[in-house]
Each structure stands twice: as structure tokens, then as C-alpha cells.
C-alpha positions as CSV (number, residue, x, y, z in Angstrom):
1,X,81.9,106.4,89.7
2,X,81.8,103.2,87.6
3,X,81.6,99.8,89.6
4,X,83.8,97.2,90.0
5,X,82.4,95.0,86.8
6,X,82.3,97.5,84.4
7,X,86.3,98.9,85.4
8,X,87.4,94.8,85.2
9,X,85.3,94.9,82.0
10,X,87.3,98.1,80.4
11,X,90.3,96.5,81.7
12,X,89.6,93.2,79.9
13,X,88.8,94.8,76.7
14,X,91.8,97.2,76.6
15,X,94.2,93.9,77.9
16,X,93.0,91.7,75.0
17,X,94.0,94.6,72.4
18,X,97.5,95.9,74.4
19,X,99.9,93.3,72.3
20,X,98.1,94.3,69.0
21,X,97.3,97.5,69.1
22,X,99.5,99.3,71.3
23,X,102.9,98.8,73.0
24,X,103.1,102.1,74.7
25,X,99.8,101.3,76.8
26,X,101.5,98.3,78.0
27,X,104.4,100.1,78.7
28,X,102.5,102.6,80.8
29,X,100.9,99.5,82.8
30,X,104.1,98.2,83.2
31,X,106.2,100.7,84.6
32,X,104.7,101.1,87.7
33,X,104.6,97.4,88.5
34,X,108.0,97.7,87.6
35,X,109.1,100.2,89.6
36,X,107.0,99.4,92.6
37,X,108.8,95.8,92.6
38,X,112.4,97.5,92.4
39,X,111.0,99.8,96.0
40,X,110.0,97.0,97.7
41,X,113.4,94.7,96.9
42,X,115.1,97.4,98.3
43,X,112.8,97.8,101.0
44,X,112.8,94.2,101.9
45,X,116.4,94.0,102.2
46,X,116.5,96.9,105.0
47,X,113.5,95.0,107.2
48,X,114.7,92.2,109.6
49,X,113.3,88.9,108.7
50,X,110.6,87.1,110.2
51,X,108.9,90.8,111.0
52,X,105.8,91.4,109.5
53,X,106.5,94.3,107.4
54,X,109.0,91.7,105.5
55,X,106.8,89.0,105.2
56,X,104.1,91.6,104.1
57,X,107.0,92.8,101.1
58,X,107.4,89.1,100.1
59,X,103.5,88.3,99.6
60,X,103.4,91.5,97.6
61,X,106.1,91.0,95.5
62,X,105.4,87.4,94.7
63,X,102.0,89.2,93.5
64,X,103.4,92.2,91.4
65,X,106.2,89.2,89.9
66,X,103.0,87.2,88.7
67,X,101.3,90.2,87.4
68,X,104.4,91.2,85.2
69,X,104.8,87.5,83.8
70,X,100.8,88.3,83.0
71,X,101.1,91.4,81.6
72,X,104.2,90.4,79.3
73,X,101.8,87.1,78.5
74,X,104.9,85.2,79.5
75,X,104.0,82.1,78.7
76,X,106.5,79.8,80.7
77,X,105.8,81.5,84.2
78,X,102.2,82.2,83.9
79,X,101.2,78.1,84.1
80,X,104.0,78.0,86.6
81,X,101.1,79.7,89.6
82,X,98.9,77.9,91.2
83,X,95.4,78.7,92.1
84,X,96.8,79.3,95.9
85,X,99.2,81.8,94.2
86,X,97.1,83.6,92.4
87,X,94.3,83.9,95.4
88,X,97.0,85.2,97.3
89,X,98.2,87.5,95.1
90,X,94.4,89.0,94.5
91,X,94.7,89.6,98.1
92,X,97.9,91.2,98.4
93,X,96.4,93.4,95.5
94,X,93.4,93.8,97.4
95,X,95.7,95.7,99.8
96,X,97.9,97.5,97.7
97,X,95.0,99.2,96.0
98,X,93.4,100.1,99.1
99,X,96.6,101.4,100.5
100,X,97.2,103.7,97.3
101,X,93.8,105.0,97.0
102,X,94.0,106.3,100.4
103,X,97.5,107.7,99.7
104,X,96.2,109.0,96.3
105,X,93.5,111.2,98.3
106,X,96.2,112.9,100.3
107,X,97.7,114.8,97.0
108,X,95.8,117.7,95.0
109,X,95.3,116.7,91.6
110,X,97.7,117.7,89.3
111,X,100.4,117.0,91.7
112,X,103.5,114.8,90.7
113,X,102.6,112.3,93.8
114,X,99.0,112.3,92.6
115,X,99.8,111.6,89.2
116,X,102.1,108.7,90.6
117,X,99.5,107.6,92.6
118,X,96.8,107.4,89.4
119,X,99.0,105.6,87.0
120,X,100.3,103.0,89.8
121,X,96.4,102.5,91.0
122,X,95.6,101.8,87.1
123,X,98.0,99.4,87.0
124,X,97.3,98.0,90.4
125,X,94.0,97.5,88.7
126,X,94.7,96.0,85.5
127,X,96.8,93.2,87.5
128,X,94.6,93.0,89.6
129,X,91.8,92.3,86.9
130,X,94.1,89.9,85.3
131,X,94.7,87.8,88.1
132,X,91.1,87.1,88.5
133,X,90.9,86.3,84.5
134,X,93.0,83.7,84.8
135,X,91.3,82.6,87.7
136,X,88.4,82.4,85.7
């Protein structure tokens, strides 16, 4: 299994060339951030504030929102986060991915939740890899 480097590497190489080359791929890396920030709005409404299963939501979708504005390159909200923000949001990523892997393992491959699973880690990934460009 590759390491860490070499996946942020791939990552970085295939983000630089996504607005050039090839809307669809960002499309694919976009939909699950999308979709997993639609769950946990809905989610988040059901939980009682002040619990930690909201505040948990909130930190993670304040990370997914920043990794949308990065993916679309959105200019006007990407210098709008701070260093703080984006720290935190590499750690609510942190959790997200480990939280999915261990999900992901649950499913045979070639199942519909796997397959969910893959595409929402590889985007979980790709944020998560452009967060920590931008940290430099």
C-alpha cells in the first residue's frame, strides 16, 4: 500500500490538472463532499445543541465547506480561513477518514456501500491533501 507522501503527491498532481484537463474528475471529488455536507445539515438539525454529536457535525462541516471552496478554487472564500481553520479542519478530516475506512472495511467489494465508501474516502483524501497545501 503506498504511503502517506506519495497518495498527497498523486493527489497534488491530479488537483493542479483537474480545472484544465478534466471537469468530470472534479465532479467525482466533488460529489461526495457534497453530499456528505447535505447528511450532516440534516443531521445537525435533528441533534440537540450544545451535545457533542452537534458540535462534532459543526467542526466537520465547517471542514467539508472549506474543502468545497478549495476544490472549486473559489477564490473569495479560500483567503477568507485562517490558519486555525484550516488546522482544524485537517483534524476533523483526520477523523472523517478514519471513521470511513473503518466503515469501508465492513462491505465486500463490489458492494454499493463499499463503492460509496471508496469514492467518499478519495475525496476525503484529496481535501484533506489540499488543506495541508494551502497550509504549506
Amino acid at each position: 500500500m503506498p504511503n502517506e507522501a506519495s497518495i498527497i503527491q498523486n493527489i497534488t498532481d491530479t488537483f493542479e490538472n483537474i480545472h484544465v484537463t478534466n471537469t468530470d474528475e472534479l465532479q467525482e471529488v466533488l460529489r461526495p463532499i457534497d453530499s456528505l455536507i447535505s447528511k450532516s445539515e440534516k443531521a445537525q438539525q435533528r441533534l440537540a445543541l450544545g451535545t457533542w454529536q452537534h458540535t462534532m457535525l459543526r467542526d466537520n462541516l465547517k471542514a467539508l465547506h472549506i474543502a468545497s471552496a478549495l476544490l472549486n478554487k473559489e477564490a473569495d472564500n479560500t483567503h477568507s480561513f485562517t490558519r486555525d481553520d484550516l488546522k482544524e479542519a485537517l483534524r476533523a478530516f483526520a477523523s472523517m477518514i478514519s471513521k470511513t475506512e473503518k466503515a469501508q472495511a465492513k462491505f465486500s467489494l463490489g458492494t454499493s456501500q463499499h463503492t460509496l465508501l471508496k469514492n467518499r474516502l478519495k475525496s476525503l483524501l484529496m481535501s484533506e491533501a489540499l488543506i495541508k497545501l494551502k497550509l504549506g
